[in-house]
KOLZATI-955839 format. One record per residue (C-alpha): residue number from 1; residue in three letters; x negated, y negated, z. Coordinates in steps of 0.2 Angstrom, whole numbers. Layout:
BEGIN
+-----+-----+-------+-------+-------+
!   i !  aa !     X !     Y !     Z !
+-----+-----+-------+-------+-------+
! NUM ! ALA !     X !     Y !     Z !
...
+-----+-----+-------+-------+-------+
END
This chain:
BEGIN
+-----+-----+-------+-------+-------+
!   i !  aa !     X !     Y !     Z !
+-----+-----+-------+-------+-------+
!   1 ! UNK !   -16 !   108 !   111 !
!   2 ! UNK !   -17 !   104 !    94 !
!   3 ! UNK !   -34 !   103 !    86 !
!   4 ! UNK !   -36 !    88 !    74 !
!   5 ! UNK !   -41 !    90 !    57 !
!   6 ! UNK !   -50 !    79 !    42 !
!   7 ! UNK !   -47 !    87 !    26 !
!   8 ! UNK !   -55 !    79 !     9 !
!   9 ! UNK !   -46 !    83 !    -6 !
!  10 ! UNK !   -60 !    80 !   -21 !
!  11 ! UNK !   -46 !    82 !   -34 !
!  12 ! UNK !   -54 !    83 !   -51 !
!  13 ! UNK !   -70 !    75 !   -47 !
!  14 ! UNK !   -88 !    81 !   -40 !
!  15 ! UNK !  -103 !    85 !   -45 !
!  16 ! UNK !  -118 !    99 !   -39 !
!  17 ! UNK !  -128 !    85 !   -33 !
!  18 ! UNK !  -114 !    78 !   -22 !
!  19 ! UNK !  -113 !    95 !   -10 !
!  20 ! UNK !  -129 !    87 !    -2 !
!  21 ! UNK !  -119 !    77 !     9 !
!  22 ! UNK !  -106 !    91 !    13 !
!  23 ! UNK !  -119 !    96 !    27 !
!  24 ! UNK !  -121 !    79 !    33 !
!  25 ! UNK !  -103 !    76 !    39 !
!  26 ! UNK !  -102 !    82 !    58 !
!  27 ! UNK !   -87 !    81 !    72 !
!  28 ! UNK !   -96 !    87 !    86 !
!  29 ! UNK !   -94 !   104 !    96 !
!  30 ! UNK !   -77 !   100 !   101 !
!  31 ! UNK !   -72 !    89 !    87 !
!  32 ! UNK !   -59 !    89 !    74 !
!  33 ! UNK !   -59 !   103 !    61 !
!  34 ! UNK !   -66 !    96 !    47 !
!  35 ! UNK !   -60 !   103 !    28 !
!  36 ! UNK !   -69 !    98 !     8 !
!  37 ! UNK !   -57 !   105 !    -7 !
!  38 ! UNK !   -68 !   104 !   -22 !
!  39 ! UNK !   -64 !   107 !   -39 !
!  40 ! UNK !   -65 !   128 !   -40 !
!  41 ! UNK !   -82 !   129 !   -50 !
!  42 ! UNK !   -92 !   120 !   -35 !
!  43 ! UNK !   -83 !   133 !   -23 !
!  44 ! UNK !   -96 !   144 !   -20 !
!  45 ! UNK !  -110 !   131 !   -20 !
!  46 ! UNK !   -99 !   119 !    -7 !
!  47 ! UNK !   -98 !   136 !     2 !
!  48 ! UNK !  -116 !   139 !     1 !
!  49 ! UNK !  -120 !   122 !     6 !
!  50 ! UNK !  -109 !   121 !    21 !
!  51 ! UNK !  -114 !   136 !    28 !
!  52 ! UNK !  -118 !   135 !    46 !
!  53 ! UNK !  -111 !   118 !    48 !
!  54 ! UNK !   -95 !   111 !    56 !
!  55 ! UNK !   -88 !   110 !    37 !
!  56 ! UNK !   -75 !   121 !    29 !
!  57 ! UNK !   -72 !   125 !    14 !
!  58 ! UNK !   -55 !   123 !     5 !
!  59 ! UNK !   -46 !   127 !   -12 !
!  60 ! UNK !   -36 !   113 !   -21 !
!  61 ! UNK !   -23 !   125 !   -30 !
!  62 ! UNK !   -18 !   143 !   -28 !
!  63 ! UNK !    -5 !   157 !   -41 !
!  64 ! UNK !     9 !   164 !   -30 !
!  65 ! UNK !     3 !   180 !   -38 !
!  66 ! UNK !   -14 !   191 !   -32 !
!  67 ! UNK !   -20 !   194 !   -52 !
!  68 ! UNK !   -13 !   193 !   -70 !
!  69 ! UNK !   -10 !   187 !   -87 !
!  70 ! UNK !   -11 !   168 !   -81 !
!  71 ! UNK !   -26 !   159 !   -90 !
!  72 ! UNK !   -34 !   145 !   -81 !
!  73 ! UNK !   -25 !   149 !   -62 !
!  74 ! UNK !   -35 !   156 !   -46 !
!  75 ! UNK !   -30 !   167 !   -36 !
!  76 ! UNK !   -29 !   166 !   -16 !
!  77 ! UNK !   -39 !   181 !   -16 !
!  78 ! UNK !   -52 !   173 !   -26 !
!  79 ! UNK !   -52 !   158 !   -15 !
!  80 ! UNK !   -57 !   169 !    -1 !
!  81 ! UNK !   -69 !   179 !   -10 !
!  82 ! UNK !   -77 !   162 !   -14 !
!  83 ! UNK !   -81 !   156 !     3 !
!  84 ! UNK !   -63 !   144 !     7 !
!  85 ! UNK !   -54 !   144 !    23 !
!  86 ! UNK !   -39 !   136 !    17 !
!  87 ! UNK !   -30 !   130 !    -1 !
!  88 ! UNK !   -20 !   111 !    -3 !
!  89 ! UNK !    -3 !   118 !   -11 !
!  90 ! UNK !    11 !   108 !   -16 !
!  91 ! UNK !     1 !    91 !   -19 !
!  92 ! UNK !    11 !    79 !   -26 !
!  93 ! UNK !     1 !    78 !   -42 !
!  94 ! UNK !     3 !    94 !   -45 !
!  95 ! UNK !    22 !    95 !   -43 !
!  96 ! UNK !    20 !    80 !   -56 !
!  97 ! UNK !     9 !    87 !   -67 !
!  98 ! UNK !    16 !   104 !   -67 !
!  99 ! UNK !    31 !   102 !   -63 !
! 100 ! UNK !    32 !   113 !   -46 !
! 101 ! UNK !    47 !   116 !   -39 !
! 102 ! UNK !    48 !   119 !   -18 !
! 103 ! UNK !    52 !   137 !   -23 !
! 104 ! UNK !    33 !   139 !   -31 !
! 105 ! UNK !    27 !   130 !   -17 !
! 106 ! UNK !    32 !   142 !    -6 !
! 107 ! UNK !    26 !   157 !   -15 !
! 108 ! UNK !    11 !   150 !   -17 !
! 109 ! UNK !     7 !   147 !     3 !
! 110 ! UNK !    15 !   165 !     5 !
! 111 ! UNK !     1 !   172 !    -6 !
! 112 ! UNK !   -13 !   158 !     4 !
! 113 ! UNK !    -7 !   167 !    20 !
! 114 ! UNK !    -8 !   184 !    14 !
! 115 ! UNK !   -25 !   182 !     8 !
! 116 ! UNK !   -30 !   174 !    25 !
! 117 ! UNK !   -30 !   158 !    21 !
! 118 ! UNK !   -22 !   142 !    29 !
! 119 ! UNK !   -11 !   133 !    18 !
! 120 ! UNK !    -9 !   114 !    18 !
! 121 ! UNK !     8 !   110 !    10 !
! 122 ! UNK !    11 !    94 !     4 !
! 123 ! UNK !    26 !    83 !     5 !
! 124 ! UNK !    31 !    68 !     1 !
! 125 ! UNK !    43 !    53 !    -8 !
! 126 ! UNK !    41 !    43 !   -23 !
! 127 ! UNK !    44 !    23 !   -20 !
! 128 ! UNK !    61 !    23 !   -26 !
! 129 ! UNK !    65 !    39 !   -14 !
! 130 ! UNK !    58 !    26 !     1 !
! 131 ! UNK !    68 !    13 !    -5 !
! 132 ! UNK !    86 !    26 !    -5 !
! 133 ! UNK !    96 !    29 !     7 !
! 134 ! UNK !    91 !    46 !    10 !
! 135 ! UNK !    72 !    46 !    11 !
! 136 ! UNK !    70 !    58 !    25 !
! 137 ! UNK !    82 !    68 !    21 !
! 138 ! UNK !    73 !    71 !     3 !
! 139 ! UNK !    56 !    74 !    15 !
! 140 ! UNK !    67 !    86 !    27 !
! 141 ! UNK !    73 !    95 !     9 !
! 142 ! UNK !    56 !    99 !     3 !
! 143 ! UNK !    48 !   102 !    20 !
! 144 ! UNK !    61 !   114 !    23 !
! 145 ! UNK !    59 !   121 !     5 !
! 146 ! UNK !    44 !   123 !     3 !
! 147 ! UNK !    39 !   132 !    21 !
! 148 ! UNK !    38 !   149 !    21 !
! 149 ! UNK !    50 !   159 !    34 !
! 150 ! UNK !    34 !   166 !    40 !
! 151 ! UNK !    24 !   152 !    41 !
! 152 ! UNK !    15 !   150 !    62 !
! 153 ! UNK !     2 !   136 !    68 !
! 154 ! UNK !   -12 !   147 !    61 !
! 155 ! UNK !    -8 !   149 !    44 !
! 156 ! UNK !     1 !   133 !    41 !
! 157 ! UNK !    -3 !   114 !    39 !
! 158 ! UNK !     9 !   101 !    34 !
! 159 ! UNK !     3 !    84 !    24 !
! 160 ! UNK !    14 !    70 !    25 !
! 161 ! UNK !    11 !    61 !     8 !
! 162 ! UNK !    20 !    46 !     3 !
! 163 ! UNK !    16 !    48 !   -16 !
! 164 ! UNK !    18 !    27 !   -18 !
! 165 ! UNK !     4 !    27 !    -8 !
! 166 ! UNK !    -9 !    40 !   -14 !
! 167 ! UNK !   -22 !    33 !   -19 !
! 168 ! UNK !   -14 !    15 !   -23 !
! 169 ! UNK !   -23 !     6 !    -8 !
! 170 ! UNK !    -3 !     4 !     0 !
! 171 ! UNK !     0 !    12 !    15 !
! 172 ! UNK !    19 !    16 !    25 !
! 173 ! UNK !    19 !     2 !    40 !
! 174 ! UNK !    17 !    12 !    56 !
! 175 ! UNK !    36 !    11 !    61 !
! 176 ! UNK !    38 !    23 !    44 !
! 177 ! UNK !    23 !    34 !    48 !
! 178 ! UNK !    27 !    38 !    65 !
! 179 ! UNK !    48 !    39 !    62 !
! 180 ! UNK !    42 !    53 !    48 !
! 181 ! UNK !    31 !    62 !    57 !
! 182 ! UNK !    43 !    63 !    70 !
! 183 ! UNK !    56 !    69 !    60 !
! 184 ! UNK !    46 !    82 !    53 !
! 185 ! UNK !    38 !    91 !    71 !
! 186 ! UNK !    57 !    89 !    75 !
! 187 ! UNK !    62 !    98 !    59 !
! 188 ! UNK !    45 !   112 !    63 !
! 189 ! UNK !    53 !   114 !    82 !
! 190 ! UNK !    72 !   117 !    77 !
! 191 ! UNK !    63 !   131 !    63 !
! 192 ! UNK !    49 !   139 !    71 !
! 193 ! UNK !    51 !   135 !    91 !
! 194 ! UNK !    33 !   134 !   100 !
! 195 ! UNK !    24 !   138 !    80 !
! 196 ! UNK !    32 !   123 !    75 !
! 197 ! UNK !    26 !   111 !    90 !
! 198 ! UNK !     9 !   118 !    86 !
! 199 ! UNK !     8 !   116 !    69 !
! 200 ! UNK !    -2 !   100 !    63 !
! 201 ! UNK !     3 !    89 !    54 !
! 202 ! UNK !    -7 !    77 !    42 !
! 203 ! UNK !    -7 !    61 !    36 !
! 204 ! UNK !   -11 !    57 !    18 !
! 205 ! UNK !   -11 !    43 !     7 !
! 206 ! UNK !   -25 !    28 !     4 !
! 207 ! UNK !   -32 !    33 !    22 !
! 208 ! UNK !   -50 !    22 !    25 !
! 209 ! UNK !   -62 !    19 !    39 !
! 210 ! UNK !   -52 !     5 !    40 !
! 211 ! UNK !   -34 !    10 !    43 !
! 212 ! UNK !   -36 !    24 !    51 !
! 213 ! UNK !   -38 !    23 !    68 !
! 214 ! UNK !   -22 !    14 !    68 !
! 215 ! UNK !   -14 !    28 !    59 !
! 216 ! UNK !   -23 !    41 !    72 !
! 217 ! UNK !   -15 !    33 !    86 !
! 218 ! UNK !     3 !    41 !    82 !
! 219 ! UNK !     9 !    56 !    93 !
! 220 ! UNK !    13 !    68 !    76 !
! 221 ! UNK !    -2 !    60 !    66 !
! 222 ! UNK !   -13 !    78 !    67 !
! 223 ! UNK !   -26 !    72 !    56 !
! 224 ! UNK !   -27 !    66 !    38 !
! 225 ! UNK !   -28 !    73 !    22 !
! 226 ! UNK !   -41 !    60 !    12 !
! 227 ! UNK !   -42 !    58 !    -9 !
! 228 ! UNK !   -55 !    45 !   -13 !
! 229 ! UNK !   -62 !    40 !     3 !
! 230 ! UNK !   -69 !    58 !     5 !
! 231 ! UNK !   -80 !    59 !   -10 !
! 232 ! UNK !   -94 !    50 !     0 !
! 233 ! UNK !  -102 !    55 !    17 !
! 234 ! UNK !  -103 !    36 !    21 !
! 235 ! UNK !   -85 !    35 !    19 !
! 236 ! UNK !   -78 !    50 !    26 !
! 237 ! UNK !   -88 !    50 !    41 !
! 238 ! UNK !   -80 !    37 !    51 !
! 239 ! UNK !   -64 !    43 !    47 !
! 240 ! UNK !   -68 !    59 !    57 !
! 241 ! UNK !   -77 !    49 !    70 !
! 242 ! UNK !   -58 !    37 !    71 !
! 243 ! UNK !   -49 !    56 !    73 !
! 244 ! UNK !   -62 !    61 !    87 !
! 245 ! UNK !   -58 !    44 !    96 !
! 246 ! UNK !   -40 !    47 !    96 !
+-----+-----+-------+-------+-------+
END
């Protein structure tokens, strides 16, 4: 059975005095598996803070490679070293921003699984892709692009993210949610056999309290992977307690 999972993504924002409430959020003995991905110079304190609780620690970002001449990246390695369980790779801000390819995504949740990390690899279409012809073919491209060979239940997590809808307050209607979720555990069984119907697969994309119980309720909606809406306990909380009930 599938564990369910609540992942925050803070992106580029946090400060010391918001790790406070890391130790409030809670999911219960049997709950889902609860994630925070701070900016890396809060790693170690979010570790610290956390310690104990039901919350993991996670990175935003990791290099394909385990050291080198590459100023400003962070190694998986170093991830680990600094307390996460997992690292986000492949959001779709950093393939804007940066300009990552599936390719580099893929090396980059190689390296996550050789340093014993999960990886959460991020997918998703732009509006105009939704609007095409071919929109889950495109998701199927980079799903199958940028999953390593090797990947298993344990070390990989996929995030379905509609990039129209991260953080614009717009989310897919349900019919689109569950038709691509299904598609991708489809695509996860036809590659990886029983590794794929076990790996979890995440919504993401303007989740709140208040949509997401309805967006729990889909058979291949695993969890969620939350921008904004995780930044403050009183927010994320009922978003884990809606994953719990589901």
């Amino acid at each position: 059975m599938r564990r369910k999972l609540a992942a925050g993504n803070w992106k580029m924002n946090g400060t010391p005095e918001m790790l406070a409430e890391l130790s409030t959020l809670s999911s219960g003995d049997s709950g889902p598996q609860i994630i925070i991905c701070p900016p890396a110079p809060l790693l170690t304190r979010a570790a610290d803070v956390t310690l104990g609780s039901r919350v993991e620690i996670g990175g935003q970002d990791c290099h394909a490679n385990a050291s080198g001449a590459h100023t400003g990246d962070i190694a998986a390695t170093m991830l680990k070293d600094a307390g996460a369980t997992s690292v986000i790779v492949g959001h779709s801000e950093r393939r804007a921003d940066h300009a990552e390819t599936d390719a580099q995504v893929r090396a980059k949740a190689e390296a996550a699984c050789r340093a014993g990390l999960t990886a959460i690899i991020c997918i998703g279409e732009s509006e105009e892709e939704r609007l095409g012809p071919d929109c889950l073919g495109i998701i199927a491209g980079q799903l199958d692009g940028s999953t390593p060979d090797t990947a298993t239940a344990d070390t990989t997590v996929i995030a379905y993210e509609p990039i129209w809808a991260i953080g614009t307050g717009r989310v897919p209607t349900m019919e689109q949610i569950i038709e691509t979720h299904d598609m991708i555990r489809a695509n996860l069984i036809t590659r990886f056999g029983d590794q794929g119907a076990q790996m979890r697969i995440l919504y993401g994309g303007s989740v709140k309290p208040a949509n997401a119980a309805d967006i729990f309720k889909a058979e291949n909606v695993d969890g969620a992977l939350v921008g904004g809406a995780s930044l403050k306990a009183s927010d994320f909380q009922p978003i884990i307690d809606a994953l719990a009930a589901s």
